[in-house]
SEZA-784501 format. One record per atom (N, C-alpha, C, O, CB): x, y, z; chain; residue number from 1. Coordinates in pm, whole numbers. Glycine has a CB too. Example, Ala and Ser with C-alpha at 12.3 -4.5 7.8 and 13.67 -1.06 7.14 Angstrom:
<pts>
+--------+--------+--------+----+-----+
!     xx !     yy !     zz ! ch !   i !
+--------+--------+--------+----+-----+
!   1319 !   -569 !    780 !  A !   1 !
!   1230 !   -450 !    780 !  A !   1 !
!   1320 !   -330 !    780 !  A !   1 !
!   1424 !   -332 !    846 !  A !   1 !
!   1131 !   -447 !    905 !  A !   1 !
!   1285 !   -225 !    708 !  A !   2 !
!   1367 !   -106 !    714 !  A !   2 !
!   1290 !      3 !    787 !  A !   2 !
!   1341 !    114 !    804 !  A !   2 !
!   1408 !    -60 !    572 !  A !   2 !
+--------+--------+--------+----+-----+
</pts>
This chain:
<pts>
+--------+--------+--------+----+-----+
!     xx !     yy !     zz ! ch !   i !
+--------+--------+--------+----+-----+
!   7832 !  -4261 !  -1666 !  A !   1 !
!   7867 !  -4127 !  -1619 !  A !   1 !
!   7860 !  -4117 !  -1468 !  A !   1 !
!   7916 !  -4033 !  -1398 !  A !   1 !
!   7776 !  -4024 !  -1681 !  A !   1 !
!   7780 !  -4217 !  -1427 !  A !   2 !
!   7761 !  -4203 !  -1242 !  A !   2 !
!   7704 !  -4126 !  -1194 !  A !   2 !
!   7733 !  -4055 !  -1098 !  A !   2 !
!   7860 !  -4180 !  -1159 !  A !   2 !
!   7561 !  -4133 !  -1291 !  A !   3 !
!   7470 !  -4069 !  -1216 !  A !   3 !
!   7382 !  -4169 !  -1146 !  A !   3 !
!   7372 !  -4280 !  -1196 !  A !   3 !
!   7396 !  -3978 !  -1298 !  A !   3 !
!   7315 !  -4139 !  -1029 !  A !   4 !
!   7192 !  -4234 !   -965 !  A !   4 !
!   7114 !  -4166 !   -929 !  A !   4 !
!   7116 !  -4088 !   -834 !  A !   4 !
!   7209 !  -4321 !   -857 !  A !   4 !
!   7016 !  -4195 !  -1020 !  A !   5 !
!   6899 !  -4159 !  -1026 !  A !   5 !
!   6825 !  -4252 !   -886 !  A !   5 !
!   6876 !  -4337 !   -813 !  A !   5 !
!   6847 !  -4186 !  -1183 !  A !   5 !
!   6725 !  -4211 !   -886 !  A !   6 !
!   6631 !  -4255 !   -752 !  A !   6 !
!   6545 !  -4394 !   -784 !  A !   6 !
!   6503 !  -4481 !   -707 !  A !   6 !
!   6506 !  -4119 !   -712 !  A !   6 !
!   6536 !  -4381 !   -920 !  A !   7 !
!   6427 !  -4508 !   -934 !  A !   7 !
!   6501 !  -4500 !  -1098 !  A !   7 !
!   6569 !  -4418 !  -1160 !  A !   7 !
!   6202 !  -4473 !   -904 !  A !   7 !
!   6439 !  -4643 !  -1125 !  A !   8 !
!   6439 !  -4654 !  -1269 !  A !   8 !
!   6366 !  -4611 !  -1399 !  A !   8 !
!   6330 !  -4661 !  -1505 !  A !   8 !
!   6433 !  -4744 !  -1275 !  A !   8 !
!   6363 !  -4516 !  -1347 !  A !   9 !
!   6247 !  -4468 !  -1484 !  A !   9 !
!   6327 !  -4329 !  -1515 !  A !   9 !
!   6408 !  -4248 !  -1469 !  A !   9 !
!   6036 !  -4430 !  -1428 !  A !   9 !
!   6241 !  -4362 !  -1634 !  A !  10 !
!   6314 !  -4209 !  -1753 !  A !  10 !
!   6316 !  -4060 !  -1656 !  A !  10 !
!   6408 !  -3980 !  -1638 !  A !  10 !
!   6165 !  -4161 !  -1934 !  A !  10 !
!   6198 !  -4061 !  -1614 !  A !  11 !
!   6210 !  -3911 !  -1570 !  A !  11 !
!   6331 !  -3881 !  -1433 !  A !  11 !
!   6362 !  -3763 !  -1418 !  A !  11 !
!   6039 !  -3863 !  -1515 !  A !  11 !
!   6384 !  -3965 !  -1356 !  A !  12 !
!   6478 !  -3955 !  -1271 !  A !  12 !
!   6620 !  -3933 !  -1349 !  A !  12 !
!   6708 !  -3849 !  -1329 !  A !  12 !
!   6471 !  -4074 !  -1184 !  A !  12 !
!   6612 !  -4053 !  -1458 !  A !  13 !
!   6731 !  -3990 !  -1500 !  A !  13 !
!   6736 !  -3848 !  -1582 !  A !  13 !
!   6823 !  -3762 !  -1597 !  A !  13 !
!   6791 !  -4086 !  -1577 !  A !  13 !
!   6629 !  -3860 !  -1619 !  A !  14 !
!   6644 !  -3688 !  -1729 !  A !  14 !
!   6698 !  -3596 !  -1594 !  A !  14 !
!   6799 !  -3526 !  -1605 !  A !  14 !
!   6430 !  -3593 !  -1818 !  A !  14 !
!   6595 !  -3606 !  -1428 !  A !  15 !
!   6661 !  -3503 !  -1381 !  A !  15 !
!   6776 !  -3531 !  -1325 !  A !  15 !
!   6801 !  -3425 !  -1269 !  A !  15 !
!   6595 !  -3438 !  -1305 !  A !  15 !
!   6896 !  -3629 !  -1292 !  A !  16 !
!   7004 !  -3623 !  -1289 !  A !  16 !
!   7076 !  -3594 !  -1389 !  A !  16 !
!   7183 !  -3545 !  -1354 !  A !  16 !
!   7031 !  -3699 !  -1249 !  A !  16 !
!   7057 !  -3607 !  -1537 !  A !  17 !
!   7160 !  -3568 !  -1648 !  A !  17 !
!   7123 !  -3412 !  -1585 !  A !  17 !
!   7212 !  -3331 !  -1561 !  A !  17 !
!   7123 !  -3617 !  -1847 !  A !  17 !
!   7009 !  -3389 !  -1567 !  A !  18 !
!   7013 !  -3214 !  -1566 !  A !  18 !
!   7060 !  -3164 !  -1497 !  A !  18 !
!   7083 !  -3048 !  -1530 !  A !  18 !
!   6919 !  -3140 !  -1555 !  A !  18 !
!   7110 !  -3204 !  -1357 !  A !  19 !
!   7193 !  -3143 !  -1240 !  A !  19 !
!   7283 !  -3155 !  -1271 !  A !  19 !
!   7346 !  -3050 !  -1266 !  A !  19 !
!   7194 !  -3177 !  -1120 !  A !  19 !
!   7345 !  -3249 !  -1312 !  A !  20 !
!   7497 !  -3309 !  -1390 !  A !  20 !
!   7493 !  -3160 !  -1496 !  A !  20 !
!   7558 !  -3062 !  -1460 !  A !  20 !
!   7479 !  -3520 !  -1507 !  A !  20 !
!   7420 !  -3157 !  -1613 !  A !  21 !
!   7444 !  -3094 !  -1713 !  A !  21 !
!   7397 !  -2913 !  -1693 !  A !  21 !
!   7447 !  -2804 !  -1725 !  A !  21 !
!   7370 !  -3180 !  -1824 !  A !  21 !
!   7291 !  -2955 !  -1631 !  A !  22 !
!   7215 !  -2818 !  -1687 !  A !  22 !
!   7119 !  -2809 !  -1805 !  A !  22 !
!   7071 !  -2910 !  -1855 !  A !  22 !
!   7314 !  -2723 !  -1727 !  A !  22 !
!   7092 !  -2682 !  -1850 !  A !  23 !
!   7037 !  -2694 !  -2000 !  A !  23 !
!   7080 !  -2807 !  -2111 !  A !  23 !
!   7004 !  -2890 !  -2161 !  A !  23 !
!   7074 !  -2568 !  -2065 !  A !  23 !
!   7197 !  -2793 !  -2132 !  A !  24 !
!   7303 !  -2859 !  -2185 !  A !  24 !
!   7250 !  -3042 !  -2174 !  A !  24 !
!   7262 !  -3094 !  -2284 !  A !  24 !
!   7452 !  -2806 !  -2087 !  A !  24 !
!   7214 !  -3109 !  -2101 !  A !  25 !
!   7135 !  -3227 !  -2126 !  A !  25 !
!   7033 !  -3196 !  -2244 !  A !  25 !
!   7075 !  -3246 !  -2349 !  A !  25 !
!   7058 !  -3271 !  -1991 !  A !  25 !
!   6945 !  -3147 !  -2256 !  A !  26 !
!   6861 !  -3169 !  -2357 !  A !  26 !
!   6921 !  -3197 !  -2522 !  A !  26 !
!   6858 !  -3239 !  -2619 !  A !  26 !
!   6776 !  -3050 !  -2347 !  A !  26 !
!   7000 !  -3174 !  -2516 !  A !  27 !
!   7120 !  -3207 !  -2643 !  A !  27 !
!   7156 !  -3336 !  -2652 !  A !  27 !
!   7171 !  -3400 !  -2756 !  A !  27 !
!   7263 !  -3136 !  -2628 !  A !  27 !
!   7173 !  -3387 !  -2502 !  A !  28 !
!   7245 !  -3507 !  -2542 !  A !  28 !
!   7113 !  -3624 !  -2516 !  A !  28 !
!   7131 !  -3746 !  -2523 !  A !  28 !
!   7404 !  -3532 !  -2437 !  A !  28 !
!   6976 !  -3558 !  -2484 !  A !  29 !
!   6842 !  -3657 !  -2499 !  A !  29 !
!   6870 !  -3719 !  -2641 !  A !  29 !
!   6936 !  -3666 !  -2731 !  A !  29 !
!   6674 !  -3567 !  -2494 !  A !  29 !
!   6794 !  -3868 !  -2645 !  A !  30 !
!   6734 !  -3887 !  -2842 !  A !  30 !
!   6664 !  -4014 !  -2763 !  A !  30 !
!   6693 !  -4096 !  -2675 !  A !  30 !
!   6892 !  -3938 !  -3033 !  A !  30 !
!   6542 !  -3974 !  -2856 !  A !  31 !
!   6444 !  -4067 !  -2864 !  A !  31 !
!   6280 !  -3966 !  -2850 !  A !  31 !
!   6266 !  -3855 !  -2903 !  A !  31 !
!   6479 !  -4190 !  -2730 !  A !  31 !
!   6163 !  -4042 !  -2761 !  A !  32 !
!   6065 !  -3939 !  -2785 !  A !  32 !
!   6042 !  -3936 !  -2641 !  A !  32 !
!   6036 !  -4025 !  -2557 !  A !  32 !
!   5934 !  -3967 !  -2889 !  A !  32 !
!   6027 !  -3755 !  -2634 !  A !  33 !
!   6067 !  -3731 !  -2478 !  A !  33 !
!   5978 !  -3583 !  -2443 !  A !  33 !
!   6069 !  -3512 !  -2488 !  A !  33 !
!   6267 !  -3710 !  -2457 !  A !  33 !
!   5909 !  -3515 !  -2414 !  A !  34 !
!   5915 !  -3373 !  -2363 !  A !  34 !
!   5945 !  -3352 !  -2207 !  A !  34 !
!   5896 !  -3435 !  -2130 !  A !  34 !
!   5779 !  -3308 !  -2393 !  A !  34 !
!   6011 !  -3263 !  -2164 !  A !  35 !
!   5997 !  -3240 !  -1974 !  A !  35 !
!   5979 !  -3127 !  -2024 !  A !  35 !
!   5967 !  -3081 !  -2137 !  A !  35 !
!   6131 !  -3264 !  -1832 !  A !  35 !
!   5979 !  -3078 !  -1884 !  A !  36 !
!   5942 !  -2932 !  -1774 !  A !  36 !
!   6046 !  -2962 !  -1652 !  A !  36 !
!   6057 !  -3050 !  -1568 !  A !  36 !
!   5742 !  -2925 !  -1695 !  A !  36 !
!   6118 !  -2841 !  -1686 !  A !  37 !
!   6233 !  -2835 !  -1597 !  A !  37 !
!   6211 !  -2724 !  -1491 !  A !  37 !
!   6232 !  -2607 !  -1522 !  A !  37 !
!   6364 !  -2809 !  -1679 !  A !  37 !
!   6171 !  -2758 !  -1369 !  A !  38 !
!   6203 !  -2578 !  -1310 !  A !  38 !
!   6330 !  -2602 !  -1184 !  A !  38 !
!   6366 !  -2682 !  -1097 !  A !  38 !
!   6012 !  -2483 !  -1207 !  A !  38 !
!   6359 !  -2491 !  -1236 !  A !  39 !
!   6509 !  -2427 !  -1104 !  A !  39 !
!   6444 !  -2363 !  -1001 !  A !  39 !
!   6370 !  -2276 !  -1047 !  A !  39 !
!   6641 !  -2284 !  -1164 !  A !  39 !
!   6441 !  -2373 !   -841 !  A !  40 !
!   6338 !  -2314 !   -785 !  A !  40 !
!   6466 !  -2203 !   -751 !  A !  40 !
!   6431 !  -2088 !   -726 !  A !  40 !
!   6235 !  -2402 !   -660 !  A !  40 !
!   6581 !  -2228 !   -751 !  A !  41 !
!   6675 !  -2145 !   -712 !  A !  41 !
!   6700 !  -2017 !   -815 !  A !  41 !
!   6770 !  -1923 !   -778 !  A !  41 !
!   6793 !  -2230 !   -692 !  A !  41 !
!   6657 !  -2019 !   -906 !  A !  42 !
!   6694 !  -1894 !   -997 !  A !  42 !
!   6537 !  -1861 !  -1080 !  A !  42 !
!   6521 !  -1787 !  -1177 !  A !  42 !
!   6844 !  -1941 !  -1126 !  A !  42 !
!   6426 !  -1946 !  -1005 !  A !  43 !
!   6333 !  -1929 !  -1065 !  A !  43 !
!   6309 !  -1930 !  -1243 !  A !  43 !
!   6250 !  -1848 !  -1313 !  A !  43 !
!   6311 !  -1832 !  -1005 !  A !  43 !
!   6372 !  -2044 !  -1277 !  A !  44 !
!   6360 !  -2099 !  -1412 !  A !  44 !
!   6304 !  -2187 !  -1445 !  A !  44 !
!   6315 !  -2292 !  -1383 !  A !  44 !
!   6442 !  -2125 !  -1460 !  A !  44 !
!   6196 !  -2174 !  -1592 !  A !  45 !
!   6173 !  -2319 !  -1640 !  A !  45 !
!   6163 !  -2328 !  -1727 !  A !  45 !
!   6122 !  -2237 !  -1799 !  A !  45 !
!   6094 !  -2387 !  -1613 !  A !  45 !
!   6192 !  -2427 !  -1762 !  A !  46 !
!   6238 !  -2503 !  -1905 !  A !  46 !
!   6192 !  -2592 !  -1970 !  A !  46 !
!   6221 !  -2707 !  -1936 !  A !  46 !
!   6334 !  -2554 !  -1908 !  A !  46 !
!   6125 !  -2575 !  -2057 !  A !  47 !
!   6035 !  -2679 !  -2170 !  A !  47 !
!   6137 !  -2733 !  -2288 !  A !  47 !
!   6208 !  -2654 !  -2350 !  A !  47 !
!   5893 !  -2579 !  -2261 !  A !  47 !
!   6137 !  -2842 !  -2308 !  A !  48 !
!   6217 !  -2911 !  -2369 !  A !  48 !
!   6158 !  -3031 !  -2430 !  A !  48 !
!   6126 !  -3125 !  -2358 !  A !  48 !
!   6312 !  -2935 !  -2290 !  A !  48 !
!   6138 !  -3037 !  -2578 !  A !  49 !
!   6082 !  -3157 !  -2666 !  A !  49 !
!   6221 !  -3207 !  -2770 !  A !  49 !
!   6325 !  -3145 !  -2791 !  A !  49 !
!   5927 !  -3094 !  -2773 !  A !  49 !
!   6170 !  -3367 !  -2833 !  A !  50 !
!   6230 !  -3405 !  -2944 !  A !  50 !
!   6264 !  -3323 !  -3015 !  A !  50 !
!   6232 !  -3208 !  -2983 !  A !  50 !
!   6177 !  -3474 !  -3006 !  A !  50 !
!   6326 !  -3338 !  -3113 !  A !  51 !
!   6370 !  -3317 !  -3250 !  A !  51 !
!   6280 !  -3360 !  -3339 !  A !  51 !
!   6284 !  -3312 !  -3452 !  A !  51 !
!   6488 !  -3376 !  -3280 !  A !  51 !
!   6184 !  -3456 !  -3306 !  A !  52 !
!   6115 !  -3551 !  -3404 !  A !  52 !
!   5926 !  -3483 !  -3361 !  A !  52 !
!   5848 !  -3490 !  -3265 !  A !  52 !
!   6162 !  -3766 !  -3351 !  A !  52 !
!   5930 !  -3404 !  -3534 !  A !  53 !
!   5812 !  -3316 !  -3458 !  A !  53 !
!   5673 !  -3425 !  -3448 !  A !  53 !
!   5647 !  -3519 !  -3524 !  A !  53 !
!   5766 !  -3153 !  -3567 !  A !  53 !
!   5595 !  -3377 !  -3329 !  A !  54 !
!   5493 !  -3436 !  -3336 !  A !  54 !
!   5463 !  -3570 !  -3284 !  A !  54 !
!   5355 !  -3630 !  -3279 !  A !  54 !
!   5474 !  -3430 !  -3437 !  A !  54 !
!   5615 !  -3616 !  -3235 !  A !  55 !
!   5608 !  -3773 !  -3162 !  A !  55 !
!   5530 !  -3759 !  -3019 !  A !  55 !
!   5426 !  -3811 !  -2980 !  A !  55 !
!   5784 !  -3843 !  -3127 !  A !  55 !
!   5621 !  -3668 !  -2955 !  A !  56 !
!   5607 !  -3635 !  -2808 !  A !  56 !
!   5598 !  -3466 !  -2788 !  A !  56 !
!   5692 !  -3393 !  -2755 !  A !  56 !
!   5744 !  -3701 !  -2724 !  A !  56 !
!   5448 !  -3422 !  -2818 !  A !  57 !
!   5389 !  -3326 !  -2821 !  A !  57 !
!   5438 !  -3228 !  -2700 !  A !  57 !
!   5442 !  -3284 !  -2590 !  A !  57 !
!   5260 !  -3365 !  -2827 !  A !  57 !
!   5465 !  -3132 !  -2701 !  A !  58 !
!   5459 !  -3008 !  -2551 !  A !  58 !
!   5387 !  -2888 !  -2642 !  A !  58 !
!   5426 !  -2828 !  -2742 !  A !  58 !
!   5665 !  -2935 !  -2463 !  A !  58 !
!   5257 !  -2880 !  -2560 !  A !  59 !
!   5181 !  -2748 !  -2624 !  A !  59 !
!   5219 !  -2623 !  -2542 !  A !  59 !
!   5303 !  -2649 !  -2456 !  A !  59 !
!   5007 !  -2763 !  -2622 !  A !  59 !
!   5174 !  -2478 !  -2544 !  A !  60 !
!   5239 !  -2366 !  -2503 !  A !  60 !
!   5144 !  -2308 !  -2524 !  A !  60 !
!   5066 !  -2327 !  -2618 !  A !  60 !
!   5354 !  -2318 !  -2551 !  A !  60 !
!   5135 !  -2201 !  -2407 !  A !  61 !
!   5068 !  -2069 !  -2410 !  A !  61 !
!   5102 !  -1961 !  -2360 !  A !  61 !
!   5067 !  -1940 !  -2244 !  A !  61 !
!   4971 !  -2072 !  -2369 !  A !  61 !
!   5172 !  -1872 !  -2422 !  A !  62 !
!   5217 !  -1747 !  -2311 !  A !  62 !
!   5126 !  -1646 !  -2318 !  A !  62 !
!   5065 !  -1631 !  -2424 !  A !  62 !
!   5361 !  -1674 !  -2337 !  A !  62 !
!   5103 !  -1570 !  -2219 !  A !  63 !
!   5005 !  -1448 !  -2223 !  A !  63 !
!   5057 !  -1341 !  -2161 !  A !  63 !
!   5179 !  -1342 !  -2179 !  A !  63 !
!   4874 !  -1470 !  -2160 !  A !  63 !
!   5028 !  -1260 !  -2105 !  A !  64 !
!   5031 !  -1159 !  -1986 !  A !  64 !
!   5049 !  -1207 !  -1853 !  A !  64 !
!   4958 !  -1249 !  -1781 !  A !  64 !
!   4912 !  -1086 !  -1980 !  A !  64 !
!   5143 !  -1201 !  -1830 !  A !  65 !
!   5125 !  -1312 !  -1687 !  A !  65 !
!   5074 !  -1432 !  -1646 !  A !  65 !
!   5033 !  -1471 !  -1537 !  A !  65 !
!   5068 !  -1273 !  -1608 !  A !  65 !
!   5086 !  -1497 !  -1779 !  A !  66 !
!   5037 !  -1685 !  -1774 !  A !  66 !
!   5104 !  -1753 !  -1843 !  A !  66 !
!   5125 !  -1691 !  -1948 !  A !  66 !
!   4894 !  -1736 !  -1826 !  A !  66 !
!   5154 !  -1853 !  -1844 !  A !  67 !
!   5206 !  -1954 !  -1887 !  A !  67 !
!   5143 !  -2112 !  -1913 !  A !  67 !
!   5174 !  -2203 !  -1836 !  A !  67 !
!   5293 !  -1950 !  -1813 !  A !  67 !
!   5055 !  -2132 !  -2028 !  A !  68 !
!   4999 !  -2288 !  -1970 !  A !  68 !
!   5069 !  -2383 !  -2064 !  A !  68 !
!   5099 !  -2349 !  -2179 !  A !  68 !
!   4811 !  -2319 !  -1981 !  A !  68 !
!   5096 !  -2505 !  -2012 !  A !  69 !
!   5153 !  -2601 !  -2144 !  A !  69 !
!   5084 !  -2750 !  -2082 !  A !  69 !
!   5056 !  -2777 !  -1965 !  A !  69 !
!   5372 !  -2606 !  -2166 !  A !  69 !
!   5073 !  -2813 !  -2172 !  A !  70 !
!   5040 !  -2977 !  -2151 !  A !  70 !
!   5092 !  -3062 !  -2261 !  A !  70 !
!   5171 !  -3019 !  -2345 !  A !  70 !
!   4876 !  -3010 !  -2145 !  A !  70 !
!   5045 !  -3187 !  -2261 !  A !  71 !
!   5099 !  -3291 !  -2391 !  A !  71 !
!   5005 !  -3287 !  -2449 !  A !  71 !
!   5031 !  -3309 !  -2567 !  A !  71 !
!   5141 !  -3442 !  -2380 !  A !  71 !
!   4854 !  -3261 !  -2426 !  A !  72 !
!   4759 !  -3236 !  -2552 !  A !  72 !
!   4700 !  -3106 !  -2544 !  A !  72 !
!   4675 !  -3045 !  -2440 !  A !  72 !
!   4640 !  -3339 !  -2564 !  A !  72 !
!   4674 !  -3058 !  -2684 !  A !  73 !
!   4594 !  -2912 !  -2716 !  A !  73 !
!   4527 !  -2888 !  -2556 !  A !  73 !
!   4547 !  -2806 !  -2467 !  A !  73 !
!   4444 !  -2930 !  -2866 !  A !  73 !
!   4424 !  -3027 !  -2575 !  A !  74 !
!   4281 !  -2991 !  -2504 !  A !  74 !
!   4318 !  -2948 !  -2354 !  A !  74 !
!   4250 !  -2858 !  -2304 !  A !  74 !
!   4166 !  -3132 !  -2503 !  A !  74 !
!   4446 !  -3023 !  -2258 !  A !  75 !
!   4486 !  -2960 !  -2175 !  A !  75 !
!   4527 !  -2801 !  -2169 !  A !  75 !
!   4493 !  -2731 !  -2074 !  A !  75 !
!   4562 !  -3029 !  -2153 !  A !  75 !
!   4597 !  -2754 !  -2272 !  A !  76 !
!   4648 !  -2607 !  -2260 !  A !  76 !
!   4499 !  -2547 !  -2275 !  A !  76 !
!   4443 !  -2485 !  -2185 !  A !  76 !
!   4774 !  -2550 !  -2389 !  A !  76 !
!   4452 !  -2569 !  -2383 !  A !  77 !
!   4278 !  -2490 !  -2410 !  A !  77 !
!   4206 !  -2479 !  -2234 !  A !  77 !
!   4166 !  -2375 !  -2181 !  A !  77 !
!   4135 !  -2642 !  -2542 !  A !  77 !
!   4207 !  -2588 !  -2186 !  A !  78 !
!   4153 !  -2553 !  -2032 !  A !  78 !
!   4202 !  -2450 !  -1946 !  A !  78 !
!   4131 !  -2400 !  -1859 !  A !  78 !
!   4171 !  -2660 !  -1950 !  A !  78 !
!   4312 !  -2420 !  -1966 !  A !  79 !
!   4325 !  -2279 !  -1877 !  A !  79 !
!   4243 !  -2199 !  -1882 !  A !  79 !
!   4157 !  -2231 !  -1965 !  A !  79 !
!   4423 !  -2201 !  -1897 !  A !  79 !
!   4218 !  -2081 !  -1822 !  A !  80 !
!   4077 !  -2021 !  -1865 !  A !  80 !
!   4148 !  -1874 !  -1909 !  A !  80 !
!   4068 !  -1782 !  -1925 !  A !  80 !
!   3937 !  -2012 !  -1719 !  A !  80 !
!   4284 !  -1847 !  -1930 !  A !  81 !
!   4335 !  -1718 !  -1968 !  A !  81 !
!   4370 !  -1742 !  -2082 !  A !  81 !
!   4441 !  -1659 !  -2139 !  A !  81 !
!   4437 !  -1657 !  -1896 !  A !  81 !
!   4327 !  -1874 !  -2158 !  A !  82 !
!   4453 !  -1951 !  -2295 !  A !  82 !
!   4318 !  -1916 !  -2397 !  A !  82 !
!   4228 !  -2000 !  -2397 !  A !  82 !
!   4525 !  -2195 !  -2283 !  A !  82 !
!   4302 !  -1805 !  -2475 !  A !  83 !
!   4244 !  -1805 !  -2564 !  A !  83 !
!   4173 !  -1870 !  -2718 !  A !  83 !
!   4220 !  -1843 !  -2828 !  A !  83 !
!   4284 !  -1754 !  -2553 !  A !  83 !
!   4088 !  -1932 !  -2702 !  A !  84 !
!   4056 !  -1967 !  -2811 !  A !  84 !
!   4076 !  -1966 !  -2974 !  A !  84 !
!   4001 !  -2031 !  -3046 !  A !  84 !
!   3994 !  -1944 !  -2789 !  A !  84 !
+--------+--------+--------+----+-----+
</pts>
C-alpha cells in the first residue's frame, strides 16, 4: 500500500494504516492486537481490540470526568477515581 512506517515494529505500522485509513484500519487489523489511538486535532480517542476475546486484553473505565484503561485489570484498578 506504501505506507512507511518509521521503524519496524507493529505499532508504527498500526499508526500509518491509521493516517492512511482512519477509524476504518481497525477492520482491516487480524491477529492479537489492542491500541489507543488519539487525534490531538479533533481531540479523539480511540480504543480498539481483537475480535478474539481475551487474547489481547484492553480494560476500561469511564466515570465522571475520567477515563482509565490498561492491558491488565490491576492497571485500570490503580486509578484512584476507578471504583472498586
Amino acid at each position: 500500500r506504501g505506507l512507511a512506517p518509521r521503524s519496524h515494529g507493529d505499532a508504527d505500522l498500526v499508526a500509518e494504516l491509521w493516517r492512511a485509513d482512519g477509524p476504518a484500519a481497525a477492520a482491516a487489523l487480524e491477529g492479537f492486537f489492542s491500541a489507543v489511538v488519539w487525534h490531538r486535532g479533533r481531540r479523539e480517542l480511540v480504543l480498539v481490540a481483537d475480535r478474539c476475546a481475551g487474547v489481547r486484553t484492553l480494560y476500561h473505565a469511564l466515570g465522571p470526568g475520567f477515563l482509565a484503561f490498561g492491558s491488565t485489570l490491576k492497571a485500570v484498578l490503580a486509578h484512584p477515581r476507578v471504583p472498586r
